[in-house]
BALOBA-1460 file (C-alpha; in Angstrom, 3 decimals):
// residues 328
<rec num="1" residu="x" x="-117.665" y="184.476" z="-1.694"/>
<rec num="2" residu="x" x="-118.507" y="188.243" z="-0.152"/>
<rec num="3" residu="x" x="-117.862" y="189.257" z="-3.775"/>
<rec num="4" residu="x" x="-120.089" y="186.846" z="-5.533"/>
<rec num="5" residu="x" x="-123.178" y="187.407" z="-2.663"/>
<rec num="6" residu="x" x="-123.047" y="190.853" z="-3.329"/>
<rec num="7" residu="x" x="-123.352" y="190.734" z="-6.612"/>
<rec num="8" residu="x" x="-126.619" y="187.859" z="-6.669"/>
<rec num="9" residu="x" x="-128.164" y="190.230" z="-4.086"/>
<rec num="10" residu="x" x="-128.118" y="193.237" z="-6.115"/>
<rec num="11" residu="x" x="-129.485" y="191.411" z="-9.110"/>
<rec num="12" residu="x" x="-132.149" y="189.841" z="-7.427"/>
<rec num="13" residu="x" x="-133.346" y="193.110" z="-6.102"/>
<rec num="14" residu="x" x="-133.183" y="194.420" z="-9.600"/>
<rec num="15" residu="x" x="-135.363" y="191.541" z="-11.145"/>
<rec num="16" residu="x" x="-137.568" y="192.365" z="-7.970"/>
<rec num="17" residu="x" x="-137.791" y="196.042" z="-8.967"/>
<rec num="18" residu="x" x="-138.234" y="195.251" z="-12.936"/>
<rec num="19" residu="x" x="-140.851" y="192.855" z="-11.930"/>
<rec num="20" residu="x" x="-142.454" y="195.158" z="-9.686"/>
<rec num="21" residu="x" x="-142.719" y="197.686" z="-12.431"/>
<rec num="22" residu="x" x="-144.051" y="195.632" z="-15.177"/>
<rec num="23" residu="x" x="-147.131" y="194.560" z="-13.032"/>
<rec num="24" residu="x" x="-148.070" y="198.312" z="-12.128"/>
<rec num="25" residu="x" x="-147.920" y="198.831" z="-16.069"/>
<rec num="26" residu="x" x="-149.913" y="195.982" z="-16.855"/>
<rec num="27" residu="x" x="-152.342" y="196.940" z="-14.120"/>
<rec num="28" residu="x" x="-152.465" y="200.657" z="-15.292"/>
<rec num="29" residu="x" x="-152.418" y="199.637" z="-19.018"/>
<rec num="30" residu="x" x="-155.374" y="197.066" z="-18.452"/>
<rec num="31" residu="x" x="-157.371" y="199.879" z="-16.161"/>
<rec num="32" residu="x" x="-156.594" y="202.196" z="-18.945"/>
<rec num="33" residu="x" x="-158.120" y="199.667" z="-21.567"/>
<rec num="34" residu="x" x="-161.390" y="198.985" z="-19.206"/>
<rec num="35" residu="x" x="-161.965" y="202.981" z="-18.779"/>
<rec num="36" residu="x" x="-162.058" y="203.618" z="-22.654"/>
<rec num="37" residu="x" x="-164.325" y="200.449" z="-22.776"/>
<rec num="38" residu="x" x="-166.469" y="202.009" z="-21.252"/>
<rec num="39" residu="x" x="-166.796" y="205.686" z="-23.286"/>
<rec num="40" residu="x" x="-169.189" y="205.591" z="-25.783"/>
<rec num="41" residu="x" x="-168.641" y="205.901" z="-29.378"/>
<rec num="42" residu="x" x="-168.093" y="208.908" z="-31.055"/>
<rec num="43" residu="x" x="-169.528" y="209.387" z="-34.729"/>
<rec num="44" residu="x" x="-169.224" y="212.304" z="-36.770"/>
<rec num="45" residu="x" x="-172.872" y="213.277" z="-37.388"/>
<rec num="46" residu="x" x="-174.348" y="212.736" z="-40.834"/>
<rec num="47" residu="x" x="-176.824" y="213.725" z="-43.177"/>
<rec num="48" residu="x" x="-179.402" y="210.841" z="-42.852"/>
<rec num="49" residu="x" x="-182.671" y="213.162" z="-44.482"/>
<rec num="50" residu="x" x="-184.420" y="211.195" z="-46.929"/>
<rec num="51" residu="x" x="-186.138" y="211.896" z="-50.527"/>
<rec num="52" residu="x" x="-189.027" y="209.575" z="-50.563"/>
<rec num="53" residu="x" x="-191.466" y="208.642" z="-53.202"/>
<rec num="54" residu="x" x="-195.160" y="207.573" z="-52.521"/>
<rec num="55" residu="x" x="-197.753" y="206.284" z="-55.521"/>
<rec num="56" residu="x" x="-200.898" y="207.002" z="-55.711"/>
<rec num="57" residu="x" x="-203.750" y="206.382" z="-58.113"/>
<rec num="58" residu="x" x="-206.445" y="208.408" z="-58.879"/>
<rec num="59" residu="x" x="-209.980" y="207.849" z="-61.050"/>
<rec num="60" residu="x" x="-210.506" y="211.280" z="-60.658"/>
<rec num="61" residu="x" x="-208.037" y="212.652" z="-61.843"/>
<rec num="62" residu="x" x="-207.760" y="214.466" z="-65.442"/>
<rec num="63" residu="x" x="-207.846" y="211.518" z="-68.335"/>
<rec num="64" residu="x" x="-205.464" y="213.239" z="-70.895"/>
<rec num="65" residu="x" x="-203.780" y="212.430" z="-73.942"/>
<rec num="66" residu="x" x="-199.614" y="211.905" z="-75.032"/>
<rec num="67" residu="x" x="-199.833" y="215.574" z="-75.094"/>
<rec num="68" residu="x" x="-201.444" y="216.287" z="-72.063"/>
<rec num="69" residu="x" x="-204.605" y="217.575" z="-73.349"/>
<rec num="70" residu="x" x="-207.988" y="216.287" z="-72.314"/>
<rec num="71" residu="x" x="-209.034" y="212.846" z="-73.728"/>
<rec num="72" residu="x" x="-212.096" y="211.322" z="-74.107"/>
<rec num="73" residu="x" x="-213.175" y="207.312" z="-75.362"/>
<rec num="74" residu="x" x="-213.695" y="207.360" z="-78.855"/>
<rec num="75" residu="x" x="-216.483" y="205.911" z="-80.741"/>
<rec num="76" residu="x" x="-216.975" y="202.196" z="-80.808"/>
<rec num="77" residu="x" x="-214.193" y="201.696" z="-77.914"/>
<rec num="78" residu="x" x="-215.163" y="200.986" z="-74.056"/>
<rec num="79" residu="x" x="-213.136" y="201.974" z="-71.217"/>
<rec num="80" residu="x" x="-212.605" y="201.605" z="-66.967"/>
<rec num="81" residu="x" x="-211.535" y="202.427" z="-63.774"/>
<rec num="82" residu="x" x="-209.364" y="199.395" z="-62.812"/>
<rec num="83" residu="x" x="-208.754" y="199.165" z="-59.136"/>
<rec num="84" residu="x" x="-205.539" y="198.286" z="-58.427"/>
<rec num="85" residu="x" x="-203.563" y="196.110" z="-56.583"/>
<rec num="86" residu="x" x="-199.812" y="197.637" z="-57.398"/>
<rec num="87" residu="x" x="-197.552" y="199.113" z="-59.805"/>
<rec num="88" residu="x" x="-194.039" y="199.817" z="-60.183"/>
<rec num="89" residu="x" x="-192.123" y="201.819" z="-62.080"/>
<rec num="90" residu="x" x="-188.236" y="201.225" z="-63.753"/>
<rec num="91" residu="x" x="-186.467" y="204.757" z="-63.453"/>
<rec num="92" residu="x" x="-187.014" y="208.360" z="-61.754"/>
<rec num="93" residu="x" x="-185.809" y="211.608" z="-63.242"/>
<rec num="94" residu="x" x="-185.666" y="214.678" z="-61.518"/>
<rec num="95" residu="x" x="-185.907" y="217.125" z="-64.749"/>
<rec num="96" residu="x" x="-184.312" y="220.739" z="-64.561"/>
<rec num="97" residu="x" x="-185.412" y="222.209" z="-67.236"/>
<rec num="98" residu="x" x="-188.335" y="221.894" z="-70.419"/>
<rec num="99" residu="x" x="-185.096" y="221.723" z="-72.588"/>
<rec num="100" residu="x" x="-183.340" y="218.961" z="-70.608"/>
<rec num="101" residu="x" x="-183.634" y="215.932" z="-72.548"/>
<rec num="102" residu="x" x="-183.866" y="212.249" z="-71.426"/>
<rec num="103" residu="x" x="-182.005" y="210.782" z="-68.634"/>
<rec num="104" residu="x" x="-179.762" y="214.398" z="-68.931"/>
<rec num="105" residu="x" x="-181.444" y="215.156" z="-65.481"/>
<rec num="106" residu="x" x="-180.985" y="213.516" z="-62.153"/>
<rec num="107" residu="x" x="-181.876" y="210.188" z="-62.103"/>
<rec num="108" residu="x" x="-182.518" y="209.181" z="-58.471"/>
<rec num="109" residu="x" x="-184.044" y="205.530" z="-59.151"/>
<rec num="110" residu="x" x="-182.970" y="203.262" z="-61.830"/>
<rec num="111" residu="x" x="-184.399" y="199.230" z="-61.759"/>
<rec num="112" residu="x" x="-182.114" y="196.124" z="-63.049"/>
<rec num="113" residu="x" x="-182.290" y="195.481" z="-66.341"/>
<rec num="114" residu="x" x="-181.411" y="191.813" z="-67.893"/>
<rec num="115" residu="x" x="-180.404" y="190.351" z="-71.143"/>
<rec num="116" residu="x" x="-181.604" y="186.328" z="-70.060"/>
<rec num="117" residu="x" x="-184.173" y="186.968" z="-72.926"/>
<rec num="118" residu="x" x="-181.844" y="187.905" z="-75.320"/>
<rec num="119" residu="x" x="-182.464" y="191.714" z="-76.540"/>
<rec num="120" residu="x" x="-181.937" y="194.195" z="-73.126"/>
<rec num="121" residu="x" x="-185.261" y="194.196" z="-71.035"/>
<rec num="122" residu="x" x="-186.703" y="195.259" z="-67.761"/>
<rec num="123" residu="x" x="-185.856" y="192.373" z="-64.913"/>
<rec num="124" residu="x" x="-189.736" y="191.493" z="-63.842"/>
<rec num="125" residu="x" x="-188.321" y="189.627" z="-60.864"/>
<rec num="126" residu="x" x="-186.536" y="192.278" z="-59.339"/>
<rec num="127" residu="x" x="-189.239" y="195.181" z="-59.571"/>
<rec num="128" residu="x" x="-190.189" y="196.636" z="-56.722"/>
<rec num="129" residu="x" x="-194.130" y="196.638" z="-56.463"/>
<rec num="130" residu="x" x="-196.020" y="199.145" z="-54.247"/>
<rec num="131" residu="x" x="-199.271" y="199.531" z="-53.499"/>
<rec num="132" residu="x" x="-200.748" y="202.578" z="-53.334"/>
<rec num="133" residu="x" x="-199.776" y="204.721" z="-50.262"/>
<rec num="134" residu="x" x="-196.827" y="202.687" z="-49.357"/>
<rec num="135" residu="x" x="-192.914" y="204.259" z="-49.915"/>
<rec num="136" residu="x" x="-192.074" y="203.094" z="-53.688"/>
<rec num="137" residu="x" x="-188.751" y="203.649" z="-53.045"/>
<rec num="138" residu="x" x="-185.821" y="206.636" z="-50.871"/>
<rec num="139" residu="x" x="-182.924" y="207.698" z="-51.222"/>
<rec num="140" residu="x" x="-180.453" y="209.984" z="-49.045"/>
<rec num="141" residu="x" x="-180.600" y="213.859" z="-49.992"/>
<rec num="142" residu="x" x="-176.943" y="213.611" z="-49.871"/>
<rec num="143" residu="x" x="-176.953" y="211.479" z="-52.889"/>
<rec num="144" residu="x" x="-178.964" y="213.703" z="-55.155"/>
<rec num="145" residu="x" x="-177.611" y="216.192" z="-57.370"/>
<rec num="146" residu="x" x="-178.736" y="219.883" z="-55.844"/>
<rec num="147" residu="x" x="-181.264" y="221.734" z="-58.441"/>
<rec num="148" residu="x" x="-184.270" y="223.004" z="-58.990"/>
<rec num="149" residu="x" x="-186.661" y="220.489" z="-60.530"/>
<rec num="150" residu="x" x="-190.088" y="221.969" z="-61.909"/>
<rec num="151" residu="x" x="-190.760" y="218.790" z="-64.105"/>
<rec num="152" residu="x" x="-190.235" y="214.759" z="-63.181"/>
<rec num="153" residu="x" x="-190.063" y="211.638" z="-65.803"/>
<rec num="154" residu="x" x="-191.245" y="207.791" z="-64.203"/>
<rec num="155" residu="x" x="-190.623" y="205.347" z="-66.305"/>
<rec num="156" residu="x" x="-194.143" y="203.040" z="-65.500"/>
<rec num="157" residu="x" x="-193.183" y="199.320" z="-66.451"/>
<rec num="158" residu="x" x="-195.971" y="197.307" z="-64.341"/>
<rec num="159" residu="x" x="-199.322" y="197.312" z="-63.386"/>
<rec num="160" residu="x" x="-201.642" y="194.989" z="-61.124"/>
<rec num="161" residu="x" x="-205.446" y="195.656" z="-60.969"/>
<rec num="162" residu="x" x="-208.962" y="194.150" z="-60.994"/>
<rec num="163" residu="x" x="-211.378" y="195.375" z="-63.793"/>
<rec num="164" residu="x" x="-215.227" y="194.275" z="-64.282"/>
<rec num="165" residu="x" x="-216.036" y="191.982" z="-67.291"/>
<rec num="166" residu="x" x="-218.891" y="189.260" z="-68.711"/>
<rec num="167" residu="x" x="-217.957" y="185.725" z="-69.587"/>
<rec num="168" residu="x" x="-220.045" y="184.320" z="-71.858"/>
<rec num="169" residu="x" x="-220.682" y="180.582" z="-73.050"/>
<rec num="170" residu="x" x="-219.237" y="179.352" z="-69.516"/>
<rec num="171" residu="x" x="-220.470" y="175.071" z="-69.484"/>
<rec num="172" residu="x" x="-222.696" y="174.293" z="-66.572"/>
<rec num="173" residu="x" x="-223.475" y="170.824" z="-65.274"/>
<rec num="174" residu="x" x="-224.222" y="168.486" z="-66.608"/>
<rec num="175" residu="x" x="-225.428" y="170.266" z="-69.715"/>
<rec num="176" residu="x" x="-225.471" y="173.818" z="-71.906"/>
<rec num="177" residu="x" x="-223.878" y="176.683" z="-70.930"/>
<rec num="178" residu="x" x="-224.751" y="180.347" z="-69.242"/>
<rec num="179" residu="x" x="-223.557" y="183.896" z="-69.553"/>
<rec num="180" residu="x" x="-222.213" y="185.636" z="-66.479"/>
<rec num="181" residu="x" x="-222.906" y="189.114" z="-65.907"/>
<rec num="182" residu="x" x="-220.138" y="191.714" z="-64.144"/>
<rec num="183" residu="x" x="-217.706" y="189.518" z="-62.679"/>
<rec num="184" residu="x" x="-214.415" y="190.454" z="-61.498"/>
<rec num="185" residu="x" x="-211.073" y="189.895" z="-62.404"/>
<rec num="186" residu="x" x="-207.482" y="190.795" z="-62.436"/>
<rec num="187" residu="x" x="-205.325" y="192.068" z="-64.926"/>
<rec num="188" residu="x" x="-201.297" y="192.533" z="-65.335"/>
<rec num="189" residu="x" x="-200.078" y="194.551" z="-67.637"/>
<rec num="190" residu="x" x="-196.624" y="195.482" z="-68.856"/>
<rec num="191" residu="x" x="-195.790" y="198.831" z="-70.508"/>
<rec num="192" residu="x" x="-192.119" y="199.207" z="-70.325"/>
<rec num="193" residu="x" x="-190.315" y="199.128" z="-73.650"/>
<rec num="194" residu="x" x="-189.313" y="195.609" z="-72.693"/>
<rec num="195" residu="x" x="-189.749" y="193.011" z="-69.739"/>
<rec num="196" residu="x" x="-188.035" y="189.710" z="-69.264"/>
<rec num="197" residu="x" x="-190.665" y="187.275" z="-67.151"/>
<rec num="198" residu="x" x="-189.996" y="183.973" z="-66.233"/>
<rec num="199" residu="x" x="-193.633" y="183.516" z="-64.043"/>
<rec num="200" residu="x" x="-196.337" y="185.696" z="-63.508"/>
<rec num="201" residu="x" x="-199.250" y="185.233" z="-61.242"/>
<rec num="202" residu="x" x="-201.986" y="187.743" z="-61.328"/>
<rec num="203" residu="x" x="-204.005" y="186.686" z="-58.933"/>
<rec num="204" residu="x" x="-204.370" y="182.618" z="-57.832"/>
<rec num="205" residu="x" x="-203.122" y="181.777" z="-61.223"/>
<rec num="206" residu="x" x="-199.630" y="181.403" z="-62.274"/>
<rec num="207" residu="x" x="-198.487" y="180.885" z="-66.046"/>
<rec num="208" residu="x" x="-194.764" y="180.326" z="-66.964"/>
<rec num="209" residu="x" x="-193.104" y="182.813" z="-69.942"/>
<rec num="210" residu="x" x="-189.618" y="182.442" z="-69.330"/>
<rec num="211" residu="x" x="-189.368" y="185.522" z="-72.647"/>
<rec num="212" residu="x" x="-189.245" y="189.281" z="-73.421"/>
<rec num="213" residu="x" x="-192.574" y="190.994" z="-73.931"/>
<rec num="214" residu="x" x="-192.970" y="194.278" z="-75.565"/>
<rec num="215" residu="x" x="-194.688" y="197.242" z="-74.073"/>
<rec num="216" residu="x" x="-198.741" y="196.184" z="-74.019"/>
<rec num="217" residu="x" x="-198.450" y="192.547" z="-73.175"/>
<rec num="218" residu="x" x="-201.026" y="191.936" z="-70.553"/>
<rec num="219" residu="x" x="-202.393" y="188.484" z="-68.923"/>
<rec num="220" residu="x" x="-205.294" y="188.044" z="-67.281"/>
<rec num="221" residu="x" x="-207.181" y="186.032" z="-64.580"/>
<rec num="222" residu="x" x="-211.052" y="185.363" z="-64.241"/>
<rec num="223" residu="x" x="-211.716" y="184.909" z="-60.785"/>
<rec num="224" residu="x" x="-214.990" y="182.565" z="-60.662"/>
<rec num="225" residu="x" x="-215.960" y="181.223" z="-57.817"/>
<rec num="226" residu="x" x="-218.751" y="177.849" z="-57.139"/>
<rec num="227" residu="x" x="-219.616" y="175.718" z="-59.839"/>
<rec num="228" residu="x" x="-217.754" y="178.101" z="-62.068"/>
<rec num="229" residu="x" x="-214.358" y="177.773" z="-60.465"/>
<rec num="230" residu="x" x="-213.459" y="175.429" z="-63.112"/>
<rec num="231" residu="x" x="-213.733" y="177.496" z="-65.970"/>
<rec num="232" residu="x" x="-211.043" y="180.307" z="-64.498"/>
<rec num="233" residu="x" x="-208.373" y="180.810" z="-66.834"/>
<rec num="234" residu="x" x="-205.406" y="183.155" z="-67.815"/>
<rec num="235" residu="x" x="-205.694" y="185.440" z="-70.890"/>
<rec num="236" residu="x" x="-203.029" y="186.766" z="-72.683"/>
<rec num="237" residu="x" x="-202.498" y="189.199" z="-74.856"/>
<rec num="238" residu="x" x="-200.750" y="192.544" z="-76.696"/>
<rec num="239" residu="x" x="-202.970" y="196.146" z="-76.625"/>
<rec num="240" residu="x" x="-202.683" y="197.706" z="-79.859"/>
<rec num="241" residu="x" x="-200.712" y="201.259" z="-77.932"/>
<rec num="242" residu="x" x="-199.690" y="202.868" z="-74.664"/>
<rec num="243" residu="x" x="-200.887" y="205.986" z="-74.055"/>
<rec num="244" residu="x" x="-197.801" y="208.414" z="-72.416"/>
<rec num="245" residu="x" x="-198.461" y="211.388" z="-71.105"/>
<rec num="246" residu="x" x="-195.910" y="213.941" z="-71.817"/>
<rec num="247" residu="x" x="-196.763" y="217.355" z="-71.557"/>
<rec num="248" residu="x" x="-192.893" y="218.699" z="-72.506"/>
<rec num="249" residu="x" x="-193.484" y="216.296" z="-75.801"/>
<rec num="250" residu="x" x="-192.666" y="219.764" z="-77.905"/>
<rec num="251" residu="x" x="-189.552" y="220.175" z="-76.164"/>
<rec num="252" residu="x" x="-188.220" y="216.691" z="-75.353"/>
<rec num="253" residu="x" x="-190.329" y="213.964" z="-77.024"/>
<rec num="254" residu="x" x="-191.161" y="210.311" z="-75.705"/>
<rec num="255" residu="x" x="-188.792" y="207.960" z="-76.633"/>
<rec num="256" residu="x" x="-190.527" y="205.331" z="-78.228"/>
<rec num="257" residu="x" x="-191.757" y="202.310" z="-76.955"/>
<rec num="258" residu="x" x="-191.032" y="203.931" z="-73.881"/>
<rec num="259" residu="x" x="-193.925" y="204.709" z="-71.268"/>
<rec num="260" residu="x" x="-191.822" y="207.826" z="-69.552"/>
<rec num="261" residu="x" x="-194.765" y="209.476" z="-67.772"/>
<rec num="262" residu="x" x="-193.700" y="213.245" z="-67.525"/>
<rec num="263" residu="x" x="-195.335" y="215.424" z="-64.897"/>
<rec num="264" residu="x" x="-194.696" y="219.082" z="-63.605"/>
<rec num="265" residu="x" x="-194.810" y="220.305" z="-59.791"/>
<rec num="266" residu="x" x="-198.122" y="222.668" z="-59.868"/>
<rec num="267" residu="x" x="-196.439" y="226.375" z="-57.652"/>
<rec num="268" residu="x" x="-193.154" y="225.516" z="-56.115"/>
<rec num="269" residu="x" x="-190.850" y="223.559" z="-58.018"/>
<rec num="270" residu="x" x="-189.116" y="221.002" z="-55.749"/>
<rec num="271" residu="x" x="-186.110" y="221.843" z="-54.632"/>
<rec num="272" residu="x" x="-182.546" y="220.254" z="-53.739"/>
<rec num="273" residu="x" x="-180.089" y="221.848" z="-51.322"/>
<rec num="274" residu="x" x="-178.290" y="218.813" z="-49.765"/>
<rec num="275" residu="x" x="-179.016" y="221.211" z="-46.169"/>
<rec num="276" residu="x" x="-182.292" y="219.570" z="-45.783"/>
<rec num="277" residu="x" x="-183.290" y="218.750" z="-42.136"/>
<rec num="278" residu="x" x="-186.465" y="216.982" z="-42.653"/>
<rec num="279" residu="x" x="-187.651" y="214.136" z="-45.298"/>
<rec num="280" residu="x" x="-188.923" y="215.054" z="-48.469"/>
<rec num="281" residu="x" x="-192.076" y="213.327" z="-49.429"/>
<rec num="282" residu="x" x="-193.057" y="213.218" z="-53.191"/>
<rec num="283" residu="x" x="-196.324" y="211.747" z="-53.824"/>
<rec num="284" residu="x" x="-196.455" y="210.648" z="-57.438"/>
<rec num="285" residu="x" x="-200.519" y="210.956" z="-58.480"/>
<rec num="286" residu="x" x="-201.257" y="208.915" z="-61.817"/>
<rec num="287" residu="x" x="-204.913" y="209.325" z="-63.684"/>
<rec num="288" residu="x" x="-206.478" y="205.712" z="-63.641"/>
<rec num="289" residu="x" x="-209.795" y="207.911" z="-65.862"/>
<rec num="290" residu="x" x="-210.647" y="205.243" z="-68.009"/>
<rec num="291" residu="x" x="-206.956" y="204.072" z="-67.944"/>
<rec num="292" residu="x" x="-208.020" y="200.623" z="-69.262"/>
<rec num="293" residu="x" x="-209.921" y="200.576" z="-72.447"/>
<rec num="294" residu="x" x="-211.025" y="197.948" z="-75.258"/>
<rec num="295" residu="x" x="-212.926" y="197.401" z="-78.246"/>
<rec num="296" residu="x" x="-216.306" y="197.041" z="-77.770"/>
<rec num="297" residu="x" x="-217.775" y="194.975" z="-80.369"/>
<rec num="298" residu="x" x="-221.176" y="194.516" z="-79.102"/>
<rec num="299" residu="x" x="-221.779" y="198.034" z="-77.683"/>
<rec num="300" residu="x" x="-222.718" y="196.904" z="-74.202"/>
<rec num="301" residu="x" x="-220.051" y="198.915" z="-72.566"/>
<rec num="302" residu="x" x="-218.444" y="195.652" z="-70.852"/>
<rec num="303" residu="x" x="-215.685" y="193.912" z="-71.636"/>
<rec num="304" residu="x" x="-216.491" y="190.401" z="-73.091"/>
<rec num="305" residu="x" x="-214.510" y="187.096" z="-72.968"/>
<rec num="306" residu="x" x="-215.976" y="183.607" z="-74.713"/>
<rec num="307" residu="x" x="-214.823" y="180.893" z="-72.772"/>
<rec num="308" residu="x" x="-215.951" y="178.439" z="-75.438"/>
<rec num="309" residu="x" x="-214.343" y="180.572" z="-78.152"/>
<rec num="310" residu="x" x="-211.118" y="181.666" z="-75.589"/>
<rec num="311" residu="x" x="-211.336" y="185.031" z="-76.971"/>
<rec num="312" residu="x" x="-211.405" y="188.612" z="-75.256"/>
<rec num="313" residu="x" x="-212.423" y="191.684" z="-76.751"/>
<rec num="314" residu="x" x="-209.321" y="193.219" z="-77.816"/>
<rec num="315" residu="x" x="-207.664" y="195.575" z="-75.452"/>
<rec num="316" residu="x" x="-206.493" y="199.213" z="-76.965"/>
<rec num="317" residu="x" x="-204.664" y="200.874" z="-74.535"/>
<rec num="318" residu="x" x="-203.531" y="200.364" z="-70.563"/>
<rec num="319" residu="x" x="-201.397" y="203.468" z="-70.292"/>
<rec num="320" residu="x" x="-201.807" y="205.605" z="-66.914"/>
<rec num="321" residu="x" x="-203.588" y="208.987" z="-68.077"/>
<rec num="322" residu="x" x="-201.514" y="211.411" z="-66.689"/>
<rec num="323" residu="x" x="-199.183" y="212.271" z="-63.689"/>
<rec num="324" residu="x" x="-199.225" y="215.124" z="-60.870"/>
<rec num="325" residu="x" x="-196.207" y="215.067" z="-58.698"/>
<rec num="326" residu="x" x="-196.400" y="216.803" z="-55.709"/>
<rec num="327" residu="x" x="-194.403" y="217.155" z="-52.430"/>
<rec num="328" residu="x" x="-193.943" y="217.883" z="-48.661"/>
């Protein structure tokens, strides 16, 4: 019996002592756990600087030709400053070199392409439009391939603006019909080598295509307002060429049906380190001179539509006049 107390006692004091341990672990282990809740978070620091692109759109600007030289209206053809609403463009190429030829520089912006049309084509519903001003689109320094870039390439695929017009033989109530003088409207028009739309609303207006268009297929929505209202209307149509300005075109030509505006950095070329500590703000300066332009079969310098007739002068050329990157 002295034997077999003994022997309970010690164990008991063991199970006592093990017991006693395994709390003071737990208890250090959970204090342990509450302390490094508390630390903050560590992060390795990282290159967040930013390459940004802004649009802008200028009347003022130079109007020049596919080869960059100066460009006037010719005979028997009209032409405007259409004030626009947005743009957007389908791919950005940094270009090294006069020599470097298409998409063999660094291409920092690329839009989604589709085949739901059936030939490849631009996806309309995923372009991002921009106004002027705004950030078109950024993208980390670290993910851009360090160089020296005196030249750029923007693919331009989409354009939104109002332009002035007449509409002639418009019905009035409850008899005849009237003319109506400088009204305004807007106008899309699509230059890339090939969009897929399924809806496009200019304005108020919305008409469905649900197809491919080639570069130069435009639409276009009166905006009358009163007793007129009635008569508004979308226009469609195909301009008979796309003017792209390429002043390297001796070097590295325009692909065709393509409407890869090419533009040079005027000084300093701009330049790539992957060190940068501050953004990078590219401001991407298209010529609007005359950027929309018709013929004008009457002379009157306007651009005519017959409601009665549903006919529009025809439309000769929509391409942006020129491009002059710059940066900060």
């Amino acid at each position: 019996m002295e034997f077999s107390y003994a022997e309970s006692s010690s164990s008991t004091r063991s199970i006592v002592k093990y017991n006693s341990m395994k709390t003071a672990f737990l208890f250090l282990a959970l204090c342990a756990l509450a302390f490094t809740a508390c630390e903050p978070t560590v992060t390795e620091p990282s290159n967040k600087t930013k390459l940004v692109f802004k649009l802008k759109l200028d009347p003022n600007q130079a109007r020049l030709d596919a080869f960059a030289q100066p460009s006037s209206v010719p005979s028997g053809n009209a032409a405007q400053d259409p004030v626009f609403n947005g743009m957007s463009a389908h791919k950005i190429e940094l270009v090294p070199s006069a020599l470097t030829p298409v998409n063999g520089g660094a291409i920092v912006y690329h839009g989604a392409e589709t085949t739901a049309g059936g030939s490849n084509a631009l996806d309309f519903n995923q372009a991002i439009v921009s106004e002027e001003g705004e950030v078109f689109f950024e993208i980390p320094v670290e993910d851009v391939t360090p160089g020296t870039y005196p030249h750029i390439r923007v693919s331009v695929s989409y354009q939104n603006y109002d332009i002035v017009y007449n509409v002639n033989n418009v019905p009035t109530f409850p008899s005849g019909t009237t003319d109506l003088i400088n009204e305004k409207g807007t106008i899309v028009a699509f230059v890339g080598f090939n969009s897929y739309i399924n809806n496009l609303m200019p304005k108020n207006m919305s008409t469905t295509v649900n197809a491919n268009k080639l570069q130069g297929y435009w639409a276009f929505e009166t905006n009358l307002s009163g007793q007129y209202s009635s008569a508004n209307a979308i226009y469609t149509g195909q301009a008979q060429a796309t003017t792209v300005v390429n002043p390297l075109s001796a070097t590295t030509p325009t692909p065709p049906g393509s409407c890869l505006v090419t533009g040079s950095f005027d000084g300093n070329p701009l330049e790539i380190t992957g060190n940068e500590t501050e953004d990078i703000v590219v401001t991407l300066s298209f010529s609007t001179n005359n950027s929309f332009e018709w013929v004008d079969n009457n002379g009157n310098g306007a651009l005519d539509i017959d409601f009665s007739a549903g006919t529009v002068e025809a439309v000769v050329d929509m391409g942006l006049r020129g491009l002059k990157p710059s940066f900060q």
